[in-house]
TIDO-683188 format. One record per residue (C-alpha): residue number from 0; x, y, z. Coordinates in Angstrom, 1 decimal. Layout:
  resi       u       v       w
   NUM       X       Y       Z
...
//
This chain:
  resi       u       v       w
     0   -74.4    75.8    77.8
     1   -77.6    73.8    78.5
     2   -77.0    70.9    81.1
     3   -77.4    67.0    79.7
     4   -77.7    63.8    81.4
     5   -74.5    61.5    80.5
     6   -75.6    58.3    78.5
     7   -75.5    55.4    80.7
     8   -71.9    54.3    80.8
     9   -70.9    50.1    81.8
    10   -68.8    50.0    84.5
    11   -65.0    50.5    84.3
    12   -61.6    49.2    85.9
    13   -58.1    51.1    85.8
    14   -55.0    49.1    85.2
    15   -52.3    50.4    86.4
    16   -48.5    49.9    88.5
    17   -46.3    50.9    90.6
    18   -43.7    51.9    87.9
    19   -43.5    52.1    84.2
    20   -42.4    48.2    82.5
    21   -44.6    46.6    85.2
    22   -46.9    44.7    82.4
    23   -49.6    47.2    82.3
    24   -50.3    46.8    78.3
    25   -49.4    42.8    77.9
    26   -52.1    42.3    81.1
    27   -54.6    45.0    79.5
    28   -54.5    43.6    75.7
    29   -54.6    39.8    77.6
    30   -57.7    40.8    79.8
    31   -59.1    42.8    76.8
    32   -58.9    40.3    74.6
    33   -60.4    37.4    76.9
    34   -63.4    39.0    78.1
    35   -64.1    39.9    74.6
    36   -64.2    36.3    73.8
    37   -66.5    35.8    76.4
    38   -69.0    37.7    74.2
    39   -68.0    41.1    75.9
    40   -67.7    44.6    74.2
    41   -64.8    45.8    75.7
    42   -64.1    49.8    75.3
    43   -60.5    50.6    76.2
    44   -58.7    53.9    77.0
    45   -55.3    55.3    77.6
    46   -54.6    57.6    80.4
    47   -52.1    60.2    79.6
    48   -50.1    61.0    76.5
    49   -49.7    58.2    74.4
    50   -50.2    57.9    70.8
    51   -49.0    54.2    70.4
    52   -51.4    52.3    73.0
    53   -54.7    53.2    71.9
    54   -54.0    50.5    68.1
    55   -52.9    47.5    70.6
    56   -56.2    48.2    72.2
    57   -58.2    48.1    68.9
    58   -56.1    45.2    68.2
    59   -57.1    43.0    71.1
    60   -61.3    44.4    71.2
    61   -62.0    45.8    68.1
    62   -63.8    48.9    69.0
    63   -61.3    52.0    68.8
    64   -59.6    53.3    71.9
    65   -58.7    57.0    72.8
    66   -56.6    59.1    75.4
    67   -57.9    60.5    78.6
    68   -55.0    62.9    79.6
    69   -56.3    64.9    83.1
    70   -53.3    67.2    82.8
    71   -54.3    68.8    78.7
    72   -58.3    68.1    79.0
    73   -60.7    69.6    80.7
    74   -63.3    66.8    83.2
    75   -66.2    67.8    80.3
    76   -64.0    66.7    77.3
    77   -62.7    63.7    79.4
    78   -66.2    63.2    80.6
    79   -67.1    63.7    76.5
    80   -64.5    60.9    75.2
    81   -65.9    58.4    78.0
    82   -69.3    58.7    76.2
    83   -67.6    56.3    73.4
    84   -68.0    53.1    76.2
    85   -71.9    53.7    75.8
    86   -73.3    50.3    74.5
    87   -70.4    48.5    75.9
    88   -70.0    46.3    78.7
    89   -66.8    46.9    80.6
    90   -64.4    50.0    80.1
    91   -61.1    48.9    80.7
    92   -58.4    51.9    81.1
    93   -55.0    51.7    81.0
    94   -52.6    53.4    83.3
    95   -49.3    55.2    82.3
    96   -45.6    55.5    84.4
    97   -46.8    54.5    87.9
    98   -50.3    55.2    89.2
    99   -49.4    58.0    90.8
   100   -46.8    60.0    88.6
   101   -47.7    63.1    87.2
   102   -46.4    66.4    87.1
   103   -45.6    69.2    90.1
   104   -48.6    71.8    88.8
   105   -52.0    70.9    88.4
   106   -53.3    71.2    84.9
   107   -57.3    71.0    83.5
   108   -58.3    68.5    85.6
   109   -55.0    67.1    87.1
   110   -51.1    66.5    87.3
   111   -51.4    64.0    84.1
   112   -51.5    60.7    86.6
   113   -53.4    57.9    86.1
   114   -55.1    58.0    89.7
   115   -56.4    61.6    88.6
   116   -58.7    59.8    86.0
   117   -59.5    57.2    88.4
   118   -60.5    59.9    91.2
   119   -62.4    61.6    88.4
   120   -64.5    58.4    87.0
   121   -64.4    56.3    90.5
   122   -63.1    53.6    88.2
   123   -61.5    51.0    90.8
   124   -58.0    50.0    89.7
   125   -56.6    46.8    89.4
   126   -52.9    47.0    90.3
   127   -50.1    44.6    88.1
   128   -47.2    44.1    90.4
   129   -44.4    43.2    88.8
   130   -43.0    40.8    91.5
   131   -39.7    39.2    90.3
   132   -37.3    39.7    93.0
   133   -40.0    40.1    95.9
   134   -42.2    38.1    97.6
   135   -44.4    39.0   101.0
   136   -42.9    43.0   100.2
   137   -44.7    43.4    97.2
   138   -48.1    43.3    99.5
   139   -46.4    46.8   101.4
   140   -46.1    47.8    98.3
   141   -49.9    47.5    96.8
   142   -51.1    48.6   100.7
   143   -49.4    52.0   100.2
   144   -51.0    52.8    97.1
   145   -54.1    51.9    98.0
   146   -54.4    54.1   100.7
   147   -52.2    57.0    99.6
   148   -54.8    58.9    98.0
   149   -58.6    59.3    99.4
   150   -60.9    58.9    95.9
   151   -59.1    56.0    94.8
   152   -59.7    52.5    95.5
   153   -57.7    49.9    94.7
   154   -59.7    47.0    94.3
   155   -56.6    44.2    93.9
   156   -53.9    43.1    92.2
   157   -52.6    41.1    89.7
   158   -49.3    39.0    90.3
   159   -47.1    39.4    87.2
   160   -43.7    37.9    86.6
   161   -44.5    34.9    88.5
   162   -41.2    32.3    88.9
   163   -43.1    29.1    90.7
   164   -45.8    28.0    92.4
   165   -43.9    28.6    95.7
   166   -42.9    32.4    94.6
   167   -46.6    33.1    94.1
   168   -48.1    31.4    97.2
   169   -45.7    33.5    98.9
   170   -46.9    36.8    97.4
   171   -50.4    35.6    97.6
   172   -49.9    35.0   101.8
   173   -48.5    38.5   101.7
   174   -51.3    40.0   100.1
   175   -53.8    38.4   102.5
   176   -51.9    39.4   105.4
   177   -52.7    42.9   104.2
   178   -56.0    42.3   103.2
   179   -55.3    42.6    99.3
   180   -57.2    40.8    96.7
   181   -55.7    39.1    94.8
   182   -57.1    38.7    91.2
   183   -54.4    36.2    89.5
   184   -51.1    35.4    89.2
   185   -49.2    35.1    85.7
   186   -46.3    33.3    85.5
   187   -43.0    35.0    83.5
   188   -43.3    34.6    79.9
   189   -40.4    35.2    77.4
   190   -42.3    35.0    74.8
   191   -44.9    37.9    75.8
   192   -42.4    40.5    75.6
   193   -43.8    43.5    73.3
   194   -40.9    44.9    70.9
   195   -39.5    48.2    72.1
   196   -37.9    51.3    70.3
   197   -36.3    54.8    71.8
   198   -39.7    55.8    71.3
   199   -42.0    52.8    73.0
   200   -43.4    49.9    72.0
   201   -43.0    48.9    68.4
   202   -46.2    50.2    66.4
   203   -48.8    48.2    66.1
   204   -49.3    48.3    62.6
   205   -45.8    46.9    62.1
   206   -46.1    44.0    64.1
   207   -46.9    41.2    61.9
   208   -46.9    38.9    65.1
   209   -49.6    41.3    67.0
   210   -52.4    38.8    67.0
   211   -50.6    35.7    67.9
   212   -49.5    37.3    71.1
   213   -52.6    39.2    72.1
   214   -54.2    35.5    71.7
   215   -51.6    33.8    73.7
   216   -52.0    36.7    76.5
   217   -55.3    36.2    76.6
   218   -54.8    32.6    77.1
   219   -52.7    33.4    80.2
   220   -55.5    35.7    81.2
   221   -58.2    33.1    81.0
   222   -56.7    30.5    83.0
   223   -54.2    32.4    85.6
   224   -56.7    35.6    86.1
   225   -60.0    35.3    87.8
   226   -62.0    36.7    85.4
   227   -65.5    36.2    87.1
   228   -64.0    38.2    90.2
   229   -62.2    41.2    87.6
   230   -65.9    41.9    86.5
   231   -67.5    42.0    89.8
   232   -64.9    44.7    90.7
   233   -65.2    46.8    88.1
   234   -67.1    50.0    89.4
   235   -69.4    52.7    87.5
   236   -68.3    55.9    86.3
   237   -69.7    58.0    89.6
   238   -68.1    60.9    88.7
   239   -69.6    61.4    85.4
   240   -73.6    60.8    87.1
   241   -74.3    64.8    87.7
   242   -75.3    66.3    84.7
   243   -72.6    68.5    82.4
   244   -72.2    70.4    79.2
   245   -71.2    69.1    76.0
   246   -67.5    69.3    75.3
   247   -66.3    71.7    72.5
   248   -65.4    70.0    69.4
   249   -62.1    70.9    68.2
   250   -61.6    73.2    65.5
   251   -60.5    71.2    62.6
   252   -57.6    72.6    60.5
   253   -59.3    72.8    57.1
   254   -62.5    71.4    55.4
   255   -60.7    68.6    53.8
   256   -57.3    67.4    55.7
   257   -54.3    66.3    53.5
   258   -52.6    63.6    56.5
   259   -49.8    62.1    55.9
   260   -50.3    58.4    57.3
   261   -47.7    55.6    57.5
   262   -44.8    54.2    59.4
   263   -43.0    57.3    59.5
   264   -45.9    58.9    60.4
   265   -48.6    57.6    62.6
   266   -48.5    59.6    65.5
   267   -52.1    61.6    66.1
   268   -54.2    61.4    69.0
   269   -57.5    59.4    67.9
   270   -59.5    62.0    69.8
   271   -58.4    64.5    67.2
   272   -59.4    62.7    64.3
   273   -62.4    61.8    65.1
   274   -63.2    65.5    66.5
   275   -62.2    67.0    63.3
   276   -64.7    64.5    61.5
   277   -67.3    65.0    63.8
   278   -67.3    68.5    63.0
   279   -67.3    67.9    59.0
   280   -64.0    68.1    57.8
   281   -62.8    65.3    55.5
   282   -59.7    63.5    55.9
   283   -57.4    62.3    53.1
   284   -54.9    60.0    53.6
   285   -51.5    59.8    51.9
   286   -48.2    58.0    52.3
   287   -44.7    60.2    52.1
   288   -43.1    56.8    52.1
   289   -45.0    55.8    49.1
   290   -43.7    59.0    47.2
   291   -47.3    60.4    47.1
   292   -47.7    63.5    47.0
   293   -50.9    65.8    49.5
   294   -54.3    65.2    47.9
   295   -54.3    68.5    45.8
   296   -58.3    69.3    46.1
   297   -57.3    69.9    50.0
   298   -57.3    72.7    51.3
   299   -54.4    72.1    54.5
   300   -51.9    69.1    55.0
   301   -51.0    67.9    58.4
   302   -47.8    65.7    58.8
   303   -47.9    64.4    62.2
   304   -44.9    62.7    63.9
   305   -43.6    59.0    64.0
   306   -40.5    57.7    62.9
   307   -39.3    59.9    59.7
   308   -35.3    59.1    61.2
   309   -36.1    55.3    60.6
   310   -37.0    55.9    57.1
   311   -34.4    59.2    55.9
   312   -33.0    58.0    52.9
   313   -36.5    56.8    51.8
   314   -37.8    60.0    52.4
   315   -35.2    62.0    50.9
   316   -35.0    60.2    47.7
   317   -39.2    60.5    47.7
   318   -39.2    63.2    44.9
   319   -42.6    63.3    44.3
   320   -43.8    63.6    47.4
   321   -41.3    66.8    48.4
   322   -42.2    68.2    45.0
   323   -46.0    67.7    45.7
   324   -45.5    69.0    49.2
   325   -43.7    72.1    48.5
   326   -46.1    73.1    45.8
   327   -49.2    72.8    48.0
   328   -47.8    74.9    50.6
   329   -47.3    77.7    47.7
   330   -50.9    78.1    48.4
   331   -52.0    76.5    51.3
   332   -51.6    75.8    54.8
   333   -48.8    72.7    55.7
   334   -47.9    72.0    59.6
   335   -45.9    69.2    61.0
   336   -45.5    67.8    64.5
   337   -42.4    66.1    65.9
   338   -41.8    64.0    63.1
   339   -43.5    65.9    60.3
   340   -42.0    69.0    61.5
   341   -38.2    67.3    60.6
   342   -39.2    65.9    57.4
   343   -40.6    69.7    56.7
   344   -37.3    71.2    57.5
   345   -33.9    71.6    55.5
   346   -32.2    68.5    56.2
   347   -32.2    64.8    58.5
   348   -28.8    63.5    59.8
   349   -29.1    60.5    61.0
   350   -27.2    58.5    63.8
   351   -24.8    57.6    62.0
   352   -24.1    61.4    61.1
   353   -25.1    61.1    56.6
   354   -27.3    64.3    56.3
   355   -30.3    63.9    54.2
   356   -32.4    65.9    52.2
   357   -35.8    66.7    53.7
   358   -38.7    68.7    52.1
   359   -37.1    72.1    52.5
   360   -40.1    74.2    53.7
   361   -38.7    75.3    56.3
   362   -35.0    76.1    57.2
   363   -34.8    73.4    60.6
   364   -32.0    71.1    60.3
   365   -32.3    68.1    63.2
   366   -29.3    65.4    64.3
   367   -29.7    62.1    65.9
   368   -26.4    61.9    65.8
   369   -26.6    64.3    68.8
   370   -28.9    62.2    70.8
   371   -31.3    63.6    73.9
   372   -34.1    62.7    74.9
   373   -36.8    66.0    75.5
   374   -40.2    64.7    77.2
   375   -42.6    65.9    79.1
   376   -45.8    68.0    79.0
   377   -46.2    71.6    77.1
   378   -48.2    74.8    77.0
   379   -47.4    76.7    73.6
   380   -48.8    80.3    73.3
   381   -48.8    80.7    69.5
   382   -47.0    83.6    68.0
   383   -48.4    83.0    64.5
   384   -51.4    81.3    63.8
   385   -51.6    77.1    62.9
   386   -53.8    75.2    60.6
   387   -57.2    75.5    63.1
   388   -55.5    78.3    66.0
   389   -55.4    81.7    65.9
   390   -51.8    83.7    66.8
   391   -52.3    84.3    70.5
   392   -53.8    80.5    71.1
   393   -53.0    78.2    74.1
   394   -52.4    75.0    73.5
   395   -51.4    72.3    75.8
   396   -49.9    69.0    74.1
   397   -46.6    66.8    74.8
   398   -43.4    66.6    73.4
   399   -40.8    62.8    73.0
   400   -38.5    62.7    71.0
   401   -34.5    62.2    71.0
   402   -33.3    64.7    67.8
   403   -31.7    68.0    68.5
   404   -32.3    71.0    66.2
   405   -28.8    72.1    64.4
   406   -30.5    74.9    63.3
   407   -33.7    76.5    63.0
   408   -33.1    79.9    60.9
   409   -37.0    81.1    60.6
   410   -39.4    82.9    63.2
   411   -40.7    80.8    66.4
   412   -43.7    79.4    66.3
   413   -44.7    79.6    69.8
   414   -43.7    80.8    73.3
   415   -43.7    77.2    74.8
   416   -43.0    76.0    78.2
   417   -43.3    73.0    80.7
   418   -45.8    71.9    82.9
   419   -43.8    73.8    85.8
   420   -43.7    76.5    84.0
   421   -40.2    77.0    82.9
   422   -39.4    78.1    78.9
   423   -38.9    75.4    76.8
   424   -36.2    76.3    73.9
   425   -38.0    74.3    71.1
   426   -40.5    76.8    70.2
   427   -41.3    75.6    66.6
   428   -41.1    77.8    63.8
   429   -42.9    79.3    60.5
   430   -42.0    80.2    57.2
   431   -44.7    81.5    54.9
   432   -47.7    79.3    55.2
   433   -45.3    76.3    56.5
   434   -45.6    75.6    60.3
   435   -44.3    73.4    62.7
   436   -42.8    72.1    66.0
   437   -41.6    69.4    68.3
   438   -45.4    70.1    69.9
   439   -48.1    67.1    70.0
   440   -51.3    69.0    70.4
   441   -53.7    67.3    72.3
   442   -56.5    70.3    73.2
   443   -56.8    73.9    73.4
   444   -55.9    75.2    77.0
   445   -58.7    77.0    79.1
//
């Protein structure tokens, strides 16, 4: 592979926390959304593996924002998806769990954790510190991360969850003490909190109150944030300065991609789609929820996952889209993820414990009546092959959901396992040319 010089990238700045439900989104949308009123082009990322981020930060900047995930990529493709900040003027990447929470092996080109892309870009990060309940401590606390971990800097803070003026010139005195910058302090507003579900925040497609409350976060950003200060601390991508190969392109699943695309399913990396079009294949869109059935001049369908046990009965009384759906896959290719692998199955029972019908491909029955939660990363060997993977593939991806399977009669898909190694019992499964599993791909493994 013949060496290249990266573009030239703007510099960048890593938001991140000491723990999950610190802020990190409300402050990145707010920060987003102010400097792009400033004129800015902001270009946002997510670190790790989340599929309901990256449409807040399109929301608040308007350019479309991707996953960086150092435990399932390899440095080139994360180097690759970077290249997408070219022409703007600040990359502004958030952080997921706590800066430095990952998992026990190393994968590509990390354990998963945030500070694993910041090491790998020299971004600098900016950390919110959620400081209700704490005062002078919290300045121990942003003093430990920043010098846990040689490679990345921590170039301040942001106060979050402010109660009174007193409250943050406490925190502020703290943070001086230990020679902390300090970037801005936002007081505690009710009305900024993001609607949650067992799955994360509410999607942003089905908020109709998004753009009120990116504007009024903003607001806060503009006049309790230094803004002037954020920019002259945001760093350049060092990392990426030596020159490297050109990332692979994934290999699309089929030359024109039946996807299911709605409320009940939504959840596909962006990186995906816009690799499969990038290397020709054409994407149809249809909605299962609309009773439409897969674009028949395709030649696969891909249902991804969401929220199919939000929307059961809808789906179960959606004859034309099970008819269309179990007709195409007389002849072609149809795989589901997580939510698209349910809705493929015999039957839904929902929490409640009513069963409903699903599409019948394949015999998997799933419960939410039996609730647990199964997260984490995996590494699926295929055992027959997937719309755009041979049988014998590796594939790392992640796996959230809360449904257990009741029963899964056909052959499994994959021999999967956790990022530690250990076998994971939701291996997916396959019935004629039907596929699917609990498994969110996110790249081929090396």
């Amino acid at each position: 592979m013949t060496p290249r010089l990266p573009p030239r990238l703007p510099p960048g700045l890593l938001i991140s926390a000491p723990a999950s439900s610190a802020g990190k989104t409300t402050v990145t949308l707010g920060l987003a959304r102010a400097l792009s009123d400033r004129g800015l082009a902001v270009q946002a990322f997510k670190c790790g593996p989340d599929y309901i981020d990256p449409a807040f930060h399109a929301a608040a900047t308007g350019r479309a924002s991707v996953n960086l995930d150092a435990w399932a990529m390899t440095p080139a493709l994360i180097a690759g998806l970077a290249e997408r900040a070219a022409g703007a003027d600040l990359i502004l990447a958030e952080g997921a769990m706590g800066l430095f929470d990952g998992v026990a092996q190393r994968g590509e080109a990390g354990t998963g954790a945030s500070a694993d892309i910041a090491a790998l870009t020299g971004w600098p990060v900016v950390l919110v510190l959620d400081v209700s309940g704490q005062a002078q401590t919290a300045a121990a606390v942003a003093r430990g991360l920043a010098t846990h971990r040689a490679g990345v800097r921590v170039a301040g803070v942001i106060l979050n969850r402010v109660a009174s003026d007193r409250h943050a010139a406490l925190a502020r005195a703290g943070m001086a003490a230990a020679g902390v910058t300090v970037f801005g302090a936002l007081r505690r507003e009710t009305a900024l909190v993001m609607p949650q579900r067992h799955l994360g925040l509410v999607q942003a497609s089905e908020q109709a109150g998004l753009e009120p409350l990116i504007a009024e976060a903003a607001r806060l950003a503009a006049t309790q944030v230094d803004l002037d200060a954020l920019l002259a601390a945001a760093g350049p991508a060092s990392a990426f300065g030596a020159p490297f190969g050109a990332p692979p392109r994934p290999r699309p699943p089929g030359a024109r991609i039946a996807l299911a695309r709605d409320a009940a399913f939504s959840f596909t990396y962006p990186h995906l789609l816009e690799g499969w079009r990038a290397a020709g294949a054409e994407i149809a869109p249809f909605s299962p929820l609309a009773d439409e059935p897969p674009d028949p001049a395709a030649d696969v369908c891909w249902l991804p996952g969401g929220y199919p046990e939000l929307h059961a009965g809808r789906l179960a009384a959606a004859a034309r889209f099970r008819a269309g759906l179990r007709a195409f896959a007389e002849t072609r290719p149809v795989h589901g993820e997580c939510g698209g692998y349910m809705a493929m199955g015999a039957g839904l029972i929902d929490a409640d414990g009513a069963r409903h019908e699903m599409a019948g491909l394949l015999g998997l029955v799933t419960s939410f009546a039996r609730r647990r939660m199964r997260l984490g990363y995996r590494l699926a060997t295929l055992a027959a092959p997937i719309p755009g993977h041979d049988a014998g593939a590796r594939l790392r991806g992640h796996e959230f959901h809360y449904s257990a399977v009741v029963a899964q009669p056909d052959a499994p898909l994959a021999a999967v396992a956790d990022a530690g190694g250990a076998p994971v019992a939701e291996t997916g499964s396959w019935r004629g040319r039907a596929s699917g599993s609990y498994f969110h791909l996110i790249a081929a493994a090396t």
